[in-house]
The first five atom37 places (N, CA, C, CB, O) and aatype in JSON, in Angstrom:
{
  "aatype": [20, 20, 20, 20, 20, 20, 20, 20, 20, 20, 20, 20, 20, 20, 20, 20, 20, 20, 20, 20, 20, 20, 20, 20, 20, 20, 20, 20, 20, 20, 20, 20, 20, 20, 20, 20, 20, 20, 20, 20, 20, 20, 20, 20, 20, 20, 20, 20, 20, 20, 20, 20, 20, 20, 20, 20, 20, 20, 20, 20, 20, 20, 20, 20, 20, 20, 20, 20, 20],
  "atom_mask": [
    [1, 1, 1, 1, 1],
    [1, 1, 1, 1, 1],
    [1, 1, 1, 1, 1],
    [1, 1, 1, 1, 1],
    [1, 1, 1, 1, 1],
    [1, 1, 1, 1, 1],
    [1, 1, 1, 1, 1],
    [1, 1, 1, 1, 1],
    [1, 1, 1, 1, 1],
    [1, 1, 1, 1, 1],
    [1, 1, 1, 1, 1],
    [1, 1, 1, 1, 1],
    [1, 1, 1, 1, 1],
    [1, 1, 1, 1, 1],
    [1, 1, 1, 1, 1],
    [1, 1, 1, 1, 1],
    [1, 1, 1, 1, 1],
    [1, 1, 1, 1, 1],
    [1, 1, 1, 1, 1],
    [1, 1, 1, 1, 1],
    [1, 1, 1, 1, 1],
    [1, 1, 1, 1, 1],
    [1, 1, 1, 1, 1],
    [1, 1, 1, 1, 1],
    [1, 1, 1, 1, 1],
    [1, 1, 1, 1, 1],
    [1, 1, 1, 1, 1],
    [1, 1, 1, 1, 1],
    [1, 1, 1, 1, 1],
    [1, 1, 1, 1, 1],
    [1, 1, 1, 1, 1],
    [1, 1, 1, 1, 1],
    [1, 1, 1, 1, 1],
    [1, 1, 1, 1, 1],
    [1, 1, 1, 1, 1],
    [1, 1, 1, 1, 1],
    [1, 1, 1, 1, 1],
    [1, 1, 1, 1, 1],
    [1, 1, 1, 1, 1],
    [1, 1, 1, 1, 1],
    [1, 1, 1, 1, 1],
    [1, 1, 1, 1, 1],
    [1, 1, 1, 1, 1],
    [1, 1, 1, 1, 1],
    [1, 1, 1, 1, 1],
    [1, 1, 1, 1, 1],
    [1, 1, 1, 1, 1],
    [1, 1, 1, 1, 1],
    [1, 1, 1, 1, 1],
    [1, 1, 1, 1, 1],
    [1, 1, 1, 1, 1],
    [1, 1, 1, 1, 1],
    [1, 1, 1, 1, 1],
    [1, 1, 1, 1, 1],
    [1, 1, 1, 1, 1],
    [1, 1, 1, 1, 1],
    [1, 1, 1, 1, 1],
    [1, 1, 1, 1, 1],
    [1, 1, 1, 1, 1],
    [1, 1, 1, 1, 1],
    [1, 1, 1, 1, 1],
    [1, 1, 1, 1, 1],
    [1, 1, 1, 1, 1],
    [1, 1, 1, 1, 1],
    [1, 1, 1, 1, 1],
    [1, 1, 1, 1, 1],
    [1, 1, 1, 1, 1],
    [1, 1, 1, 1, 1],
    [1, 1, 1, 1, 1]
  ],
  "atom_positions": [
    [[19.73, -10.56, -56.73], [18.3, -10.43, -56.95], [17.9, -8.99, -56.65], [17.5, -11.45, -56.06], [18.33, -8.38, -55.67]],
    [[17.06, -8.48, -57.52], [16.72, -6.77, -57.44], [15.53, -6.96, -55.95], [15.69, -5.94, -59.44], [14.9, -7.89, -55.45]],
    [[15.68, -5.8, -55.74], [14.72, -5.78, -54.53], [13.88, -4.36, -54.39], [15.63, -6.03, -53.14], [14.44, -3.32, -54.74]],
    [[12.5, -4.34, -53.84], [11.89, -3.35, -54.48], [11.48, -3.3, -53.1], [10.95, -3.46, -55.81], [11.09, -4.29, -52.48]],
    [[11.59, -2.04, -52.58], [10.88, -1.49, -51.32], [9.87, -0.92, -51.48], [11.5, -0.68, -50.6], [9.96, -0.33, -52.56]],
    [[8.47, -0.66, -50.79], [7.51, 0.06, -50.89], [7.35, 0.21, -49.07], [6.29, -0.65, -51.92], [7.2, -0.55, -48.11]],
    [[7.49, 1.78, -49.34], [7.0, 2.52, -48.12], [5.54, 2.84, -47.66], [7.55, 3.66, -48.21], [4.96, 3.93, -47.58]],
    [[5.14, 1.62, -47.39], [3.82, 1.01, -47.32], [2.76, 2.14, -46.26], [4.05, -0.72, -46.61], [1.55, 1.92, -46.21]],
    [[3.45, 3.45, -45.37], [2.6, 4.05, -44.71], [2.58, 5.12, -45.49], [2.82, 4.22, -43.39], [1.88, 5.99, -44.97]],
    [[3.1, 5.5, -46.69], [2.97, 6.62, -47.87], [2.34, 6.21, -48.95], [4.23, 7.13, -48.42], [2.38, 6.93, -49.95]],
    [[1.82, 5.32, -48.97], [1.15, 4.76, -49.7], [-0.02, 4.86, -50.13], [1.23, 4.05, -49.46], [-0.84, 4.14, -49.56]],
    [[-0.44, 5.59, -51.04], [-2.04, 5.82, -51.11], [-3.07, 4.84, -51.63], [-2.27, 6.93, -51.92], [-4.29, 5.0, -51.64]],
    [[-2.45, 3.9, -52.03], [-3.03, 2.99, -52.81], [-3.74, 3.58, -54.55], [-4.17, 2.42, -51.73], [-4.84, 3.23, -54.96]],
    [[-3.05, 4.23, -55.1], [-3.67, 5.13, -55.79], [-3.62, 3.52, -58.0], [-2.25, 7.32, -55.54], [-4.16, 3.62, -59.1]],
    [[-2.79, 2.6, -57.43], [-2.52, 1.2, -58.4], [-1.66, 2.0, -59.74], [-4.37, 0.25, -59.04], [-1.72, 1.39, -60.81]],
    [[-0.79, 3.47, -59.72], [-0.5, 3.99, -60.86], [0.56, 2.34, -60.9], [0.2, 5.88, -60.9], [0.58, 1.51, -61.81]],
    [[1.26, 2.3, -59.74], [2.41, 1.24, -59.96], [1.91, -0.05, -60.51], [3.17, 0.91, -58.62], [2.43, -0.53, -61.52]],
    [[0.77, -0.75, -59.79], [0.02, -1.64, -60.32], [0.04, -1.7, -62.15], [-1.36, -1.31, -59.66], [0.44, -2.66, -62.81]],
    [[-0.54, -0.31, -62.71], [-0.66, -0.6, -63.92], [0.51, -0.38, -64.75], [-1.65, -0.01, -64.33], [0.44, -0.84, -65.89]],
    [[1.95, 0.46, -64.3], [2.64, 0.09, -64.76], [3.55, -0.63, -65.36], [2.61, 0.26, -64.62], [4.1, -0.59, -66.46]],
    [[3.62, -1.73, -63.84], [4.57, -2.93, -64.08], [4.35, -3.7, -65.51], [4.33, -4.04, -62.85], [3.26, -4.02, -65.99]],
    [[5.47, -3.88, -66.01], [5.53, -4.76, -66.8], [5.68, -6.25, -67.33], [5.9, -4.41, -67.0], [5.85, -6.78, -68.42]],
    [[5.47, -6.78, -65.65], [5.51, -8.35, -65.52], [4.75, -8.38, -64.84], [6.57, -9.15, -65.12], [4.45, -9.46, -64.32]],
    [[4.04, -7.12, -64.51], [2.43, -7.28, -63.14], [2.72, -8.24, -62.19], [0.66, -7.98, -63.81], [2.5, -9.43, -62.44]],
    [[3.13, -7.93, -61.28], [3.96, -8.69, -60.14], [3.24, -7.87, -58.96], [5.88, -8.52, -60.21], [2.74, -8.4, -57.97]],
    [[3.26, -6.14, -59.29], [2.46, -5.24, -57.85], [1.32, -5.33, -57.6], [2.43, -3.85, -57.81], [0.54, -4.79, -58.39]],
    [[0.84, -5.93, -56.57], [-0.15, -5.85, -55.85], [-0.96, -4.8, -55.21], [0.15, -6.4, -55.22], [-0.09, -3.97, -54.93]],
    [[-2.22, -4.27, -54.76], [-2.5, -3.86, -53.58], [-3.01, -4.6, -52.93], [-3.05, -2.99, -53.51], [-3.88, -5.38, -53.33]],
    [[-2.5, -4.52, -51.5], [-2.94, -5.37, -50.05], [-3.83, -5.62, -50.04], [-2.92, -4.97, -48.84], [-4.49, -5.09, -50.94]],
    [[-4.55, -6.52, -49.14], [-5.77, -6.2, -48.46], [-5.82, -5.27, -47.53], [-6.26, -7.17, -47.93], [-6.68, -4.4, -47.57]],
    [[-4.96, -5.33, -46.64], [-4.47, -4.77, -45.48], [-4.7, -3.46, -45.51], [-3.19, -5.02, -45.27], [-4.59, -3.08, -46.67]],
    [[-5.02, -2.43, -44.67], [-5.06, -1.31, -44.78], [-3.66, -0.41, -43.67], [-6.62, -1.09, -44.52], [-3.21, -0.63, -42.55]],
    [[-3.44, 0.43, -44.53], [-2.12, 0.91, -44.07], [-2.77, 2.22, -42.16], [-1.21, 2.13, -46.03], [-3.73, 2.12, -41.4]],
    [[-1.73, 3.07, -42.21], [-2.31, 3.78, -41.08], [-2.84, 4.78, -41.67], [-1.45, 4.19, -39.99], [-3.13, 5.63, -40.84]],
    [[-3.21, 5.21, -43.13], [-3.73, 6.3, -43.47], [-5.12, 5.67, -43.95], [-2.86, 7.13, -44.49], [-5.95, 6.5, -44.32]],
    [[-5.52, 4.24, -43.99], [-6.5, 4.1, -44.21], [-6.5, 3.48, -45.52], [-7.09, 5.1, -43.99], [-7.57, 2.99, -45.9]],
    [[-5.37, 3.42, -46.36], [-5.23, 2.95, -47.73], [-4.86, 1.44, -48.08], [-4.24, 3.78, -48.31], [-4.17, 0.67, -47.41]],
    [[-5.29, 1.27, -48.9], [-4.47, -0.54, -49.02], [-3.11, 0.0, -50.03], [-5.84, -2.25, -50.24], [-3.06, 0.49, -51.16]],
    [[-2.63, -0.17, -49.56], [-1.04, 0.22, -50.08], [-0.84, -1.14, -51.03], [0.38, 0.34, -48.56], [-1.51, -2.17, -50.93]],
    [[0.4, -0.86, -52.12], [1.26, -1.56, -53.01], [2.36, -2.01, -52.52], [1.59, -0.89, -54.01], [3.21, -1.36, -51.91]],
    [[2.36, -3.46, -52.86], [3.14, -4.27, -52.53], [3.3, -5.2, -53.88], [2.68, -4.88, -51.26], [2.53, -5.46, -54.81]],
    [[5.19, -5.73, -53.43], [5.29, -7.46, -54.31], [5.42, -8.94, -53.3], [7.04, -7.51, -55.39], [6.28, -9.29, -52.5]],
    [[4.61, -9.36, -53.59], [4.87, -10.82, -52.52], [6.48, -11.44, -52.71], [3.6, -12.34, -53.07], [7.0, -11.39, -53.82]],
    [[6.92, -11.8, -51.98], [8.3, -12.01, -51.33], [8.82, -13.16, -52.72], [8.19, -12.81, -49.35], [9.9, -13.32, -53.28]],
    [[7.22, -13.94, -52.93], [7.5, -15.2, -54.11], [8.05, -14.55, -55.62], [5.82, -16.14, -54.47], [8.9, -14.96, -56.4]],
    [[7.01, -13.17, -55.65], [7.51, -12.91, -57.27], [8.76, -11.54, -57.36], [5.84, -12.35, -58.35], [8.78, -10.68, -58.24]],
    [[9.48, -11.62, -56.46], [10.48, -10.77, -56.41], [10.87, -10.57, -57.49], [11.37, -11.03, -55.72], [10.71, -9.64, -58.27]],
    [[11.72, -12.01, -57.56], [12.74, -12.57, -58.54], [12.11, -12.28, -59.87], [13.06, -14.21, -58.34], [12.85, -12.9, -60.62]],
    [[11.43, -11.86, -60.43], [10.28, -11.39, -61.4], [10.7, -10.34, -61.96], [8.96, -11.08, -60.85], [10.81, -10.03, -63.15]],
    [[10.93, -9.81, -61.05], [11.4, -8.27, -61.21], [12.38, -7.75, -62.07], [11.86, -7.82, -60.09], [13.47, -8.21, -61.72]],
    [[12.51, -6.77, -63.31], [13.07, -6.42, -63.64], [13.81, -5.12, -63.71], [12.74, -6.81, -64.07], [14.2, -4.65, -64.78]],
    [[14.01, -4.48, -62.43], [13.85, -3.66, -61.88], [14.29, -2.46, -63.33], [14.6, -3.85, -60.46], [15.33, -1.93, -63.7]],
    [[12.81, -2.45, -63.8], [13.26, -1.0, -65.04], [12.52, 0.03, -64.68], [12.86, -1.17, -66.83], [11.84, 0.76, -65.4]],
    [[12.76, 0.08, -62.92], [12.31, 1.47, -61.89], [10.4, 2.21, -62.5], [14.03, 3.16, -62.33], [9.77, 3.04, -61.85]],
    [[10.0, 1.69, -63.63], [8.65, 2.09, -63.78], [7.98, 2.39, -62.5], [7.92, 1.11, -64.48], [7.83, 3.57, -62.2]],
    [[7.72, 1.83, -62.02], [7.06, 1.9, -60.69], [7.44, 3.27, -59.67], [7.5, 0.52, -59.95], [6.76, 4.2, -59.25]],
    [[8.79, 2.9, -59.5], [9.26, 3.96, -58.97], [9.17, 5.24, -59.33], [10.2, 3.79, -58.87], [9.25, 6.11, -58.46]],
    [[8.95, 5.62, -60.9], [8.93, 7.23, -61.93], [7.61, 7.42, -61.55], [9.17, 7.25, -63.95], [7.3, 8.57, -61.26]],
    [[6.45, 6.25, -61.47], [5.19, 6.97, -61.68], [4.73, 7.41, -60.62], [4.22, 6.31, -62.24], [3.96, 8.37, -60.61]],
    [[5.18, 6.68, -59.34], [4.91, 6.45, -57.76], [4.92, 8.19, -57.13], [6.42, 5.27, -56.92], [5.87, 8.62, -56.48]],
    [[3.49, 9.15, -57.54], [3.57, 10.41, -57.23], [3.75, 10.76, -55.57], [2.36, 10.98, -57.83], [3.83, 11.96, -55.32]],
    [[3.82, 9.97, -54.61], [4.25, 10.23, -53.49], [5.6, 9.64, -53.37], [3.37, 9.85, -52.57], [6.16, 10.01, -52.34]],
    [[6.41, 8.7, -54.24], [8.24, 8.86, -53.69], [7.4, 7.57, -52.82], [9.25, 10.84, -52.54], [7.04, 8.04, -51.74]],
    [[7.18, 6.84, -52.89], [7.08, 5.68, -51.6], [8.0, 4.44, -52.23], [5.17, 5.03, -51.21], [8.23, 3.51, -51.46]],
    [[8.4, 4.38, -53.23], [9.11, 2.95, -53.65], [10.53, 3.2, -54.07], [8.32, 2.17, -54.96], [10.95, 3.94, -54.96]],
    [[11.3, 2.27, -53.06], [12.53, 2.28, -53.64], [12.94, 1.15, -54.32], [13.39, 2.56, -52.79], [12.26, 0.13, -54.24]],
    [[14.32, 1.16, -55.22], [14.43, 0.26, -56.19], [16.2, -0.16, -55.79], [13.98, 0.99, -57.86], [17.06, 0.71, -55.64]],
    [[16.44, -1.59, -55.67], [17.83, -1.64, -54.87], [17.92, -2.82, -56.11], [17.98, -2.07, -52.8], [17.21, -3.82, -56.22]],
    [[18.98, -2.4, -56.94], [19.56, -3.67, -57.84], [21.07, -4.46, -57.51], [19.74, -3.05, -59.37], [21.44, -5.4, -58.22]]
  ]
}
C-alpha cells in the first residue's frame, strides 16, 4: 500500500495539493499546525486510494510531502 507523508509543521495550508489530487483524497485539517496553518493531510481510511502519481508532492512549494510506494 503507497503511503503519503505530510510534514504537517511545514505546512502552509496553501490546498495547491488539495486541488491537485486526482482521486481528491487530501484534506486540510481542522487542526491548526504550530505556524498557525491548517495543514494537508489524507485520513488513514482513504490511503489505499492513493495512487501515488507524486502530484502532490511536484506542486507542494515548501517540500512538506513525501511519497513512499
Amino acid at each position: 500500500m503507497p503511503k503519503v507523508v505530510f510534514n504537517e509543521d511545514l505546512c502552509k495550508g496553501c490546498s495547491l495539493c488539495v486541488e491537485v489530487c486526482p482521486v481528491s483524497i487530501i484534506v486540510l485539517k481542522k487542526d491548526i499546525n504550530q505556524s498557525g496553518y491548517h495543514p494537508a493531510t489524507i485520513e488513514e481510511d482513504d490511503m489505499s486510494k492513493c495512487t501515488t502519481c507524486m502530484s502532490c508532492a511536484l506542486i507542494c512549494p515548501d517540500t512538506c510531502i513525501e511519497i513512499w510506494k
